[in-house]
Every structure is written in structure tokens, then in C-alpha cells.
TIDREN-926855 format. One record per residue (C-alpha): x, y, z; residue number from 1; residue in three letters; chain. Coordinates in Angstrom, 1 decimal. Layout:
! TIDREN-926855
+--------+--------+--------+-----+-----+---+
:      u :      v :      w :   k :   r : c :
+--------+--------+--------+-----+-----+---+
:      X :      Y :      Z : NUM : ALA : A :
...
+--------+--------+--------+-----+-----+---+
END
This chain:
! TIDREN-926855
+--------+--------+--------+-----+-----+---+
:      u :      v :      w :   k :   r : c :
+--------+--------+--------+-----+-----+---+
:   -8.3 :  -25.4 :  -10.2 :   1 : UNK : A :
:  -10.1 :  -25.1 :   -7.0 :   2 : UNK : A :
:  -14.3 :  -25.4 :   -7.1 :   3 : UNK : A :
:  -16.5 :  -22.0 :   -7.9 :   4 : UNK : A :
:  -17.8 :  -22.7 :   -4.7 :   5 : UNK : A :
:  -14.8 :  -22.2 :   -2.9 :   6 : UNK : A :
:  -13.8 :  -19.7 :   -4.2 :   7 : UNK : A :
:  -17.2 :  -18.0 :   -3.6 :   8 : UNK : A :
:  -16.8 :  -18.7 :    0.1 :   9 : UNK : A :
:  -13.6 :  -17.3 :    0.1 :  10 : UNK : A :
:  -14.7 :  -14.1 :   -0.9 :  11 : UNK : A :
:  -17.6 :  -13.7 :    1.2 :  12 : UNK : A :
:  -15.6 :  -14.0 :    4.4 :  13 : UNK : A :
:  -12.5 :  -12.4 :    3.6 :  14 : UNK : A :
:  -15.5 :   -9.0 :    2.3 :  15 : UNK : A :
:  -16.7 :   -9.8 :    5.9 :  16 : UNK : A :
:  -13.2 :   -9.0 :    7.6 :  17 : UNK : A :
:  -12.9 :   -6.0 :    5.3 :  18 : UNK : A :
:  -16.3 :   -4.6 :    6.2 :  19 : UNK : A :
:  -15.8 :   -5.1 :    9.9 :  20 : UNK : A :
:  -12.3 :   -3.1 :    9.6 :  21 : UNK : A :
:  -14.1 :   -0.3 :    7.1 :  22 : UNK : A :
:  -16.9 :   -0.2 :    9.7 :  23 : UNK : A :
:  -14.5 :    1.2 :   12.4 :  24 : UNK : A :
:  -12.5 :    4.1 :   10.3 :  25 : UNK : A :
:  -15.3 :    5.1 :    7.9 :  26 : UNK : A :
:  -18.8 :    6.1 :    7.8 :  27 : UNK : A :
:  -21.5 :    2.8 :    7.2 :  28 : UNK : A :
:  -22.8 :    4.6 :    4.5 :  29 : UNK : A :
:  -19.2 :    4.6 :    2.7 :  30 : UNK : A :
:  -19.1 :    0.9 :    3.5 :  31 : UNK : A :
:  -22.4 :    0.3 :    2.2 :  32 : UNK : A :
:  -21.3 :    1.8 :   -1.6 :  33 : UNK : A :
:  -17.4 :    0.4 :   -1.2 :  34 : UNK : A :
:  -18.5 :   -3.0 :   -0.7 :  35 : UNK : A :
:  -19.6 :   -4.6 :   -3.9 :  36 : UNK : A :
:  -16.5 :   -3.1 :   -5.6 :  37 : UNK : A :
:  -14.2 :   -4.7 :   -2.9 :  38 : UNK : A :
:  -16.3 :   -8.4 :   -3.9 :  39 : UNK : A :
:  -16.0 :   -7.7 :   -7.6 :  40 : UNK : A :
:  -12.0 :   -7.3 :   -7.6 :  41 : UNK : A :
:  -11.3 :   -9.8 :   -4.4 :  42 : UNK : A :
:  -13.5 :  -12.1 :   -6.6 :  43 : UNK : A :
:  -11.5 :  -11.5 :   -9.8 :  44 : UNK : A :
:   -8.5 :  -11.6 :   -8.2 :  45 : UNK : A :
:   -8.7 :  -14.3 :   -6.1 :  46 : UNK : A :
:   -9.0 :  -16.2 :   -9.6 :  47 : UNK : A :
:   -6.6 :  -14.9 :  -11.3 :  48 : UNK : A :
:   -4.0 :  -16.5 :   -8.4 :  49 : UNK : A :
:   -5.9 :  -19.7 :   -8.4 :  50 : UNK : A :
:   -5.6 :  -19.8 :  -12.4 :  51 : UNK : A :
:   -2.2 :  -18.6 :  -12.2 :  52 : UNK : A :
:   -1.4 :  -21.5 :   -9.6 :  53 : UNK : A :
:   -3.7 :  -24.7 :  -10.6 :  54 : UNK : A :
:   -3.3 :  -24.2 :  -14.5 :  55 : UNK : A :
:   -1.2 :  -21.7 :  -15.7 :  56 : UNK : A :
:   -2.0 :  -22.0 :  -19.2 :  57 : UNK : A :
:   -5.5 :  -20.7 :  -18.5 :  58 : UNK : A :
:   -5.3 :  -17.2 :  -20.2 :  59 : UNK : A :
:   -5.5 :  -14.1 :  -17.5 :  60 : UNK : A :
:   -8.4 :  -12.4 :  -19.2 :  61 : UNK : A :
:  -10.0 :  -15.8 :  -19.1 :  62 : UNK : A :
:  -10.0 :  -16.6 :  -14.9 :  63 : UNK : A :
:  -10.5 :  -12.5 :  -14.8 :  64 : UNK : A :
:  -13.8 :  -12.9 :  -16.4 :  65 : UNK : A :
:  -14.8 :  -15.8 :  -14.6 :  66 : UNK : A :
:  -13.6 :  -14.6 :  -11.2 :  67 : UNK : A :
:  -15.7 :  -11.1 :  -12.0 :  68 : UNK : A :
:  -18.7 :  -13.4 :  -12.4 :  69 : UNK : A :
:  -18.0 :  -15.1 :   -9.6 :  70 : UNK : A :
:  -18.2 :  -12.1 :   -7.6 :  71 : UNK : A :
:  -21.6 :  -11.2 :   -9.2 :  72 : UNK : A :
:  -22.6 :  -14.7 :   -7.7 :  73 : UNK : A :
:  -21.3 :  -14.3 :   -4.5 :  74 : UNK : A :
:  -22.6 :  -10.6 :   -4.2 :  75 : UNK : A :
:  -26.0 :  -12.1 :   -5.1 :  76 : UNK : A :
:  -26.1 :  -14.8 :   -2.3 :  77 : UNK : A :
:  -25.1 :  -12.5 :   -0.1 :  78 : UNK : A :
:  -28.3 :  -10.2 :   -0.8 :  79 : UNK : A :
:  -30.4 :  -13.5 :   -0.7 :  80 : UNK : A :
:  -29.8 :  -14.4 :    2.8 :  81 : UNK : A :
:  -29.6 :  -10.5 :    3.8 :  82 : UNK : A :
:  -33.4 :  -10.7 :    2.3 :  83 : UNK : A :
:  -34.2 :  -13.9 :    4.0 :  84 : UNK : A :
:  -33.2 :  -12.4 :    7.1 :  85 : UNK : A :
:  -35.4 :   -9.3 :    6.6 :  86 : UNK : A :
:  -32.4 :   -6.9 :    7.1 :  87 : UNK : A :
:  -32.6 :   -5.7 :    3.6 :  88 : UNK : A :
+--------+--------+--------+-----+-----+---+
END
């Protein structure tokens, strides 16, 4: 199976692309709520597929809870370096 990490990275710049498309239909403050639900299920997705195609005896409940948690993480380094920034 492919690293955490990279998986992590994966999500943060494909919730990027999404926000920058959601940005220009809906209103920022719609965007701002939508967001950590769209990292949560790309997250658990995303590891479902790379589960499903690196070991696929790994049980889908399994790589779904792992993949939620790796949303959590990524959704938390994202705040970090928001907060660094000041433009929390």
C-alpha cells in the first residue's frame, strides 16, 4: 500500500482544486462548512482504492477507518499552517 503520507498529500491538493471550483459557483461561506466533509470522504475513499488495489485482502471497513483518520490528519495540518500563516 502506498505511505499515509501520500495519501495525505493527495488529499490536500485534490480539496484545493475542489475549493477553487466551489469558490466560483457557491457562496465562501458554503465552502467554508462543505470542506471538511469533502476531506473526510476524499480521505476515506481515496483508501479504500489504494486498499482495494495494493492489498486486496485488507478488509473495506478496515482502509475506511484508516482513510477517515487520515482525513482527520490531513484536515489538521491543514489548520496548522492556516494558523501559522495568521489567516485563521
Amino acid at each position: 500500500m502506498l505511505e499515509d503520507i501520500i495519501i495525505v498529500g493527495i488529499v490536500m491538493a485534490v480539496t484545493e482544486i475542489v475549493k477553487y471550483g466551489l469558490k466560483k459557483t457557491v457562496n465562501e461561506e458554503i465552502v467554508k462548512q462543505v470542506i471538511p466533509l469533502v476531506v473526510l470522504v476524499l480521505a476515506g475513499v481515496l483508501n479504500v482504492a489504494n486498499a482495494k488495489v495494493f492489498s486486496p485482502d485488507t478488509p473495506v471497513t478496515e482502509a475506511l477507518s484508516q482513510g477517515l483518520t487520515l482525513g482527520a490528519i490531513a484536515g489538521g495540518v491543514y489548520s496548522l499552517g492556516k494558523a501559522a500563516l495568521g489567516k485563521s
